[in-house]
TILOPA-133747 format. One record per residue (C-alpha): residue in one letter; z, x negated, y negated. Coordinates in steps of 0.1 Angstrom, whole numbers, plus 2048, in hexadecimal, padded with zeros to 3 digits. Example, Ala and Ser with C-alpha at 12.3 -4.5 7.8 and 13.67 -1.06 7.14 Angstrom:
{A, {84E, 785, 82D}};
{S, {847, 777, 80B}};
This chain:
{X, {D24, 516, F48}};
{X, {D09, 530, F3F}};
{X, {CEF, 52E, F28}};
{X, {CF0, 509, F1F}};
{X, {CD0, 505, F0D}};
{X, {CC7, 4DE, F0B}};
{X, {CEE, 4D9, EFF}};
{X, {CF0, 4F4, EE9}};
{X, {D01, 515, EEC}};
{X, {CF0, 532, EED}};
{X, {CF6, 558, EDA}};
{X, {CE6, 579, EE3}};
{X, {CE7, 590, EC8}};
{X, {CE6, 5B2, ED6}};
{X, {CE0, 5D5, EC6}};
{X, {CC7, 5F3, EC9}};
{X, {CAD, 5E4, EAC}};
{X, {CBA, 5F8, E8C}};
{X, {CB8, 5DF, E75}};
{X, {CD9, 5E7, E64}};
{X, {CE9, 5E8, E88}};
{X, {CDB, 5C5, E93}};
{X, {CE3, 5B7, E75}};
{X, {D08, 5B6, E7A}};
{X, {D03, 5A8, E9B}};
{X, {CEB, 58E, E8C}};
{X, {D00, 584, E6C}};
{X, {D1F, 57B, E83}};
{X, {D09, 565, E98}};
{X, {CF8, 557, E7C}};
{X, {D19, 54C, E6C}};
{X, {D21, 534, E8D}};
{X, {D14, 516, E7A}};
{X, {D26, 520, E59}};
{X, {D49, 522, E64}};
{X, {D5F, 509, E4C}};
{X, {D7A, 4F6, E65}};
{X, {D98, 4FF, E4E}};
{X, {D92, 524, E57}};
{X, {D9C, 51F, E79}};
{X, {DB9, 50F, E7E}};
{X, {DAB, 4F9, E9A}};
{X, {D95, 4E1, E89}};
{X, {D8F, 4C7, EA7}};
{X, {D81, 4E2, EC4}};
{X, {D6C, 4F6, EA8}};
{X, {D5C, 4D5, E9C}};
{X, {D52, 4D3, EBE}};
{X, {D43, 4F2, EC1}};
{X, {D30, 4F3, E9F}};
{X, {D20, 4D0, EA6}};
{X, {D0D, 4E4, EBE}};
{X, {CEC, 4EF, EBC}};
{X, {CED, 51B, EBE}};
{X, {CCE, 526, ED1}};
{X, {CC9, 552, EC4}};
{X, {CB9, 565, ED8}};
{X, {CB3, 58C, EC5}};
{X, {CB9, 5A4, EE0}};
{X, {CAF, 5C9, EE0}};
{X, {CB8, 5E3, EF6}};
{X, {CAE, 609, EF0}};
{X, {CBF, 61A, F0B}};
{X, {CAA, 643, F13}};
{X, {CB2, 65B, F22}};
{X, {CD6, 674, F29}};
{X, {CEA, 656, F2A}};
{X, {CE9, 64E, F05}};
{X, {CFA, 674, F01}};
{X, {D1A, 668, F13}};
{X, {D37, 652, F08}};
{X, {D27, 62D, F0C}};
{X, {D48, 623, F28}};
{X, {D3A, 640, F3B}};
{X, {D16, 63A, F3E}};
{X, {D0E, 637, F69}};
{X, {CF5, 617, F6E}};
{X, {CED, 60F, F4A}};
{X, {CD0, 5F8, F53}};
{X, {CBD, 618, F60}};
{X, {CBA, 621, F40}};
{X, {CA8, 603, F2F}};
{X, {C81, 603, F2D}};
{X, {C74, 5EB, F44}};
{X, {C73, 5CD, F2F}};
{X, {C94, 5CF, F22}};
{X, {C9F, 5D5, F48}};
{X, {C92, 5AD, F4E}};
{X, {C9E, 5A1, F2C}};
{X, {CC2, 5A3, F3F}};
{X, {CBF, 588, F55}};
{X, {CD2, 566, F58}};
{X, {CD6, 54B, F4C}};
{X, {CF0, 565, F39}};
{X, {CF9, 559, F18}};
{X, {D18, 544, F09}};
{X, {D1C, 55C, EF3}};
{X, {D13, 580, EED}};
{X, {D1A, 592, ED0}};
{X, {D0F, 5B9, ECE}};
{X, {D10, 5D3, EB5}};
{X, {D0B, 5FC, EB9}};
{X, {D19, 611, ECD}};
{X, {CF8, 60D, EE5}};
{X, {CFF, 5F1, EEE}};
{X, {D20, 5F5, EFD}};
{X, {D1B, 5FE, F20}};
{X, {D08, 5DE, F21}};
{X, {D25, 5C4, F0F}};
{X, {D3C, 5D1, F2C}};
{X, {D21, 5CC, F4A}};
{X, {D1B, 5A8, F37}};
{X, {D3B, 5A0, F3A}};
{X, {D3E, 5A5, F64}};
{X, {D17, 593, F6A}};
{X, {D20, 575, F5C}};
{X, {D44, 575, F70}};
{X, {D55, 576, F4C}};
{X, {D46, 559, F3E}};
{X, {D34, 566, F26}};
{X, {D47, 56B, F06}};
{X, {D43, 591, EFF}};
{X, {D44, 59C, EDD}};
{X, {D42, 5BF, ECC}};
{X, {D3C, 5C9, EA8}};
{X, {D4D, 5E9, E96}};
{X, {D63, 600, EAA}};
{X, {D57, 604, ED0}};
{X, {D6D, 61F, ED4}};
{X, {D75, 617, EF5}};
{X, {D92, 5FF, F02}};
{X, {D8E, 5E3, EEF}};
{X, {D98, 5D0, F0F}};
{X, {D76, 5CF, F1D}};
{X, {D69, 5B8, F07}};
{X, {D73, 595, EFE}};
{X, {D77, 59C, ED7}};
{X, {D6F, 5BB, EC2}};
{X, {D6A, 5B9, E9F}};
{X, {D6C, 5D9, E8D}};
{X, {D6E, 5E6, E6A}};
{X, {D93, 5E6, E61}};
{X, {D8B, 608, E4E}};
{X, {D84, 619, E71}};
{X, {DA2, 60D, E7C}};
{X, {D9C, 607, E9D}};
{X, {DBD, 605, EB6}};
{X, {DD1, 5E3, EB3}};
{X, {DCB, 5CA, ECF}};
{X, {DCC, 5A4, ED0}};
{X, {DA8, 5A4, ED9}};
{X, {DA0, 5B9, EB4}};
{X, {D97, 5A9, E97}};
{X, {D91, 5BE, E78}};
{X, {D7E, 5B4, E5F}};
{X, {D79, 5C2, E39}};
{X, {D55, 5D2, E3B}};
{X, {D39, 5CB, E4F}};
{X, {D35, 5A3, E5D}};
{X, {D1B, 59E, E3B}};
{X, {D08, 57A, E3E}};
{X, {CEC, 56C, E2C}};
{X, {CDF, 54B, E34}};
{X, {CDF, 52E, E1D}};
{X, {CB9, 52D, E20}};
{X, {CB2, 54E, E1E}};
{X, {CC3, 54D, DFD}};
{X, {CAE, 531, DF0}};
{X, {C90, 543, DFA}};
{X, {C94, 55D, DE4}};
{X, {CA3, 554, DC9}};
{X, {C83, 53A, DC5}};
{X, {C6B, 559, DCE}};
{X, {C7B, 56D, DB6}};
{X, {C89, 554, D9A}};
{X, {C71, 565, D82}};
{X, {C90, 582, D84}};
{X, {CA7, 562, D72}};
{X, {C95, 569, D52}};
{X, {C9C, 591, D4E}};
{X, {CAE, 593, D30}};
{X, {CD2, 5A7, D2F}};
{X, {CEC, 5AE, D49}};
{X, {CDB, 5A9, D68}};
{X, {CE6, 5CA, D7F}};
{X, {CDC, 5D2, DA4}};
{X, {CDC, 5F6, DAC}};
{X, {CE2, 601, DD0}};
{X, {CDC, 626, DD5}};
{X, {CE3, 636, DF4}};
{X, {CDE, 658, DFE}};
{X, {CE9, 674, E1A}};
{X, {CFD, 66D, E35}};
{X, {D1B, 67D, E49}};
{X, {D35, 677, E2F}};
{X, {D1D, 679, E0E}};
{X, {D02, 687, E00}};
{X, {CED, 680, DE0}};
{X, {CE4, 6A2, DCF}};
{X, {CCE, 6A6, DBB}};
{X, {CE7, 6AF, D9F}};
{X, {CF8, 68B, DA8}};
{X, {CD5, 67A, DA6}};
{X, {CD0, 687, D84}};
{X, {CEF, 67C, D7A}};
{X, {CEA, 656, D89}};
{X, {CCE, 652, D76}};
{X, {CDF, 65F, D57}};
{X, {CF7, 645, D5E}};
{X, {CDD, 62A, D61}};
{X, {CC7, 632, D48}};
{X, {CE5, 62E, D30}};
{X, {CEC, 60C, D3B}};
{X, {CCA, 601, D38}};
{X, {CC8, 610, D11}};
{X, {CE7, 5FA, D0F}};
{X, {CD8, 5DA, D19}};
{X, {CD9, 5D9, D3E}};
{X, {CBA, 5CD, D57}};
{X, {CBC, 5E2, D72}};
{X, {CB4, 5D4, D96}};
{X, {CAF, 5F7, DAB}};
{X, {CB0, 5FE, DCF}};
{X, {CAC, 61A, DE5}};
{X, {CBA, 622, E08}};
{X, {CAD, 632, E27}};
{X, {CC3, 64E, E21}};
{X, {CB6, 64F, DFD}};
{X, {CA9, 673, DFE}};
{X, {C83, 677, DF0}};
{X, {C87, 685, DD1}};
{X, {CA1, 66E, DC5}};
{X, {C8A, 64F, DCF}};
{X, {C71, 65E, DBC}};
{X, {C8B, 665, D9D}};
{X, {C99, 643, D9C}};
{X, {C76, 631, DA0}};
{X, {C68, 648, D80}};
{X, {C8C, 63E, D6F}};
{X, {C81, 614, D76}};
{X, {C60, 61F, D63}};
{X, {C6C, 62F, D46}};
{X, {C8B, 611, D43}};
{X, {C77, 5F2, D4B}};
{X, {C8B, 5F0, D6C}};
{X, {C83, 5DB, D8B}};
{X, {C81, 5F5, DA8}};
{X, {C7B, 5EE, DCD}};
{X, {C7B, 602, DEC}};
{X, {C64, 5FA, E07}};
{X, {C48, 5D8, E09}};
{X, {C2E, 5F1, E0E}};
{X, {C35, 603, DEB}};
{X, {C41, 5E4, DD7}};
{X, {C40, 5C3, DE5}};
{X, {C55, 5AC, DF3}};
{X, {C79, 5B2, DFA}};
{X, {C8C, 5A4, DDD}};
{X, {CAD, 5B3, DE3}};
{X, {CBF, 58F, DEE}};
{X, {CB2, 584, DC9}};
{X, {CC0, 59F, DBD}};
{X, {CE1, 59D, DCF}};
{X, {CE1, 577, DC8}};
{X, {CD5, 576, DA1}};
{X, {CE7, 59A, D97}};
{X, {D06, 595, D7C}};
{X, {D16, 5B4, D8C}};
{X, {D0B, 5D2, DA6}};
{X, {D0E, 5F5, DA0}};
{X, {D0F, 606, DC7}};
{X, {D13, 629, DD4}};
{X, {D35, 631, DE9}};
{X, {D21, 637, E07}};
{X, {D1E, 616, E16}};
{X, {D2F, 5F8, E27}};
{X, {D0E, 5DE, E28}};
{X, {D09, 5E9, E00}};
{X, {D28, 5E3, DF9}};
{X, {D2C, 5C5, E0D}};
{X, {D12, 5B2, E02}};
{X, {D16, 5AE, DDB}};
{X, {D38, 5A2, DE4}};
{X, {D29, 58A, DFC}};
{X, {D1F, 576, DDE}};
{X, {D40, 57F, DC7}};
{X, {D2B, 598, DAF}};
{X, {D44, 5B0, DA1}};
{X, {D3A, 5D4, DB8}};
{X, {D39, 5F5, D9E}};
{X, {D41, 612, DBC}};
{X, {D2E, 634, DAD}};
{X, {D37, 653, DBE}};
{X, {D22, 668, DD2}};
{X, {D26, 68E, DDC}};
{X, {D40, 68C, DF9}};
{X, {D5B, 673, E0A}};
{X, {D6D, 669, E26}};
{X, {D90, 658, E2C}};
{X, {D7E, 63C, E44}};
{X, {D68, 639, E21}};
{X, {D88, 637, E0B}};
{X, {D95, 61D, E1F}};
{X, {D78, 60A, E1B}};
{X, {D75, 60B, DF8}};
{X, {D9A, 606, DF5}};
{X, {D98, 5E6, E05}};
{X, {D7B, 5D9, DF1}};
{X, {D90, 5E3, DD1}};
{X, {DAC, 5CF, DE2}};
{X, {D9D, 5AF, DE5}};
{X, {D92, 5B2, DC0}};
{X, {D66, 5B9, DCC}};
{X, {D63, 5DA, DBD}};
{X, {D6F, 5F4, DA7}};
{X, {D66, 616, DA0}};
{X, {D4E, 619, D84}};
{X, {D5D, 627, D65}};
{X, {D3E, 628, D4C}};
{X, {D36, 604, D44}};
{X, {D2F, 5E8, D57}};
{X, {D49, 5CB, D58}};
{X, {D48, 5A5, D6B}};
{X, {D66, 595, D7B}};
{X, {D6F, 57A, D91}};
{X, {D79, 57C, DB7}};
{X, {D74, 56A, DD8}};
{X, {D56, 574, DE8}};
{X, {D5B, 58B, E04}};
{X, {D4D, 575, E23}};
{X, {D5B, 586, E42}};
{X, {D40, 57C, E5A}};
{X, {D4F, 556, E55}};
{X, {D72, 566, E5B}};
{X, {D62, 579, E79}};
{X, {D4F, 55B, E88}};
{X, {D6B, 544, E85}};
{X, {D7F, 558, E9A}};
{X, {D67, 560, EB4}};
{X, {D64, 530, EB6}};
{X, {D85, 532, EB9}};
{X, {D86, 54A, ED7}};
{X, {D68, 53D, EE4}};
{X, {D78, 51C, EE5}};
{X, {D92, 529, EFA}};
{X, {D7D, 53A, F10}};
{X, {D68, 51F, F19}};
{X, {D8A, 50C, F22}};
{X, {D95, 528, F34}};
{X, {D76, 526, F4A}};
{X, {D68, 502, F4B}};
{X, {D77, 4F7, F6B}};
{X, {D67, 517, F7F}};
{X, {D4E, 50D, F95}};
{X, {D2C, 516, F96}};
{X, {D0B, 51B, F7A}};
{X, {D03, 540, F7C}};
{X, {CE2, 53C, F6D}};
């Protein structure tokens, strides 16, 4: 088989660098060693999977050129395309298993897919867009509602995963946050994008909004976006001065990232509409999600939010600030359980076909 590294099994984890793009990618094959055996219906062959040792290997490509303007199942000799170093990262021994994420990296999932002779499990995040039949498994979104096929899996959300010990870390770098007296909040702000926009007429009102709930008691735990635009950073970070908030928005500016503290430690999260990883990752942990409207919408963004409500994560914020009791949102388990349970069958499939390919 490919990729056997000293017994284990081996995982690329494939993208274009962005780190919000690679971390989908990542958090799927991250969960691998999670996986509980009652999720998957087929306790014996996933046990023997997850006794194995995952070797990751982080794998970049940044395609140039005119290709990247045409539909990614159109692009002529995608390699050609790939500075040079990336062009000899993509070389055998070919992985067990490669996961990829971005639509960038689809013209390379499908050549990965015919160099290894098929097998390599081939696995694509969010909606390809293309025929879902040139990949092994595609795991999209269920708000983008990608077309039905027995190789789709939806899931709620993006594939969210935090590690165990990444956890601990930071809620024993930042256990000093434990002691903040009040209703412990985490603020997620957002900013422009194609579907929303934060005005300055809605800034000023958000920070209305929170500088009432922190006259009412609240400790506010704020963070800013990329899409944040400037003179909203610059209005929320004054608002953390005047309130005694925490604010954080880059390492250079403030320090160590403590947003997985303040994910972990929060009693409830107030987030902006406009994303799926904000959203997402409150409900990772079961904080109760507080959705505040930005200027805008969409219906792929409705049906987001809608299924978040659903499964009891979130709820549109009304004024106050409530807490309430759900099952964490954990779909990158859900996600990696399928993708042992496929692999398993895979590896079946192809275990009697002769020959290394390294």
């Amino acid at each position: 088989m490919s990729g056997d590294h000293q017994g284990g099994r081996s995982v690329w984890v494939v993208s274009d660098g962005r780190a919000g793009i690679e971390r989908q990618a990542l958090s799927l094959a991250l969960a691998l060693d999670t996986v509980s055996f009652g999720q998957t219906g087929q306790e014996g062959s996933i046990r023997q999977l997850q006794e194995t040792v995952w070797s990751r290997d982080i794998v970049r490509l940044q395609p140039e050129g005119w290709r990247v303007f045409l539909p990614p199942n159109h692009w002529p000799s995608p390699v050609r395309a790939l500075p040079d170093d990336q062009k000899r990262r993509l070389a055998p021994p070919w992985p067990d298993l490669w996961i990829a994420s971005g639509r960038r990296s689809i013209p390379y999932s499908r050549l990965m897919r015919r160099w290894s002779e098929g097998r390599t499990f081939v696995v694509q995040t969010q909606d390809p867009r293309v025929a879902a039949a040139d990949f092994d498994l595609v795991i999209p979104p269920e708000h983008d509602r990608t077309s039905a096929a027995e190789n789709v899996f939806p899931i709620l959300g993006a594939p969210t995963f935090f590690p165990s010990e990444d956890v601990n870390d930071a809620q024993f770098r930042f256990r000093h946050l434990r002691d903040q007296s009040g209703l412990k909040l985490l603020v997620s702000l957002g900013g422009d994008s194609k579907t929303h926009a934060m005005t300055q007429a809605r800034a000023s009102e958000i920070e209305n909004v929170l500088r009432q709930l922190a006259i009412s008691g609240a400790t506010l735990w704020i963070t800013v976006s990329r899409r944040t635009p400037e003179v909203a950073r610059q209005r929320f970070r004054a608002l953390a001065v005047d309130v005694g908030a925490v604010f954080w928005e880059t390492e250079q500016r403030d320090g160590p990232n403590p947003y997985l503290a303040f994910l972990t430690l929060c009693d409830a999260a107030l987030v902006t509409e406009d994303s799926a990883n904000m959203i997402g990752d409150p409900a990772y942990f079961g904080k109760p999600v507080h959705l505040i409207r930005l200027t805008g919408r969409s219906d792929r963004f409705d049906r987001l939010h809608e299924g978040f409500i659903a499964r009891g994560a979130a709820r549109w914020f009304s004024g106050s600030i409530g807490t309430w009791d759900y099952a964490p949102i954990r779909e990158a388990e859900r996600a990696a359980a399928e993708i042992l349970r496929r692999l398993d069958r895979h590896r079946a499939a192809n275990v009697e076909r002769p020959g290394d390919h390294r």
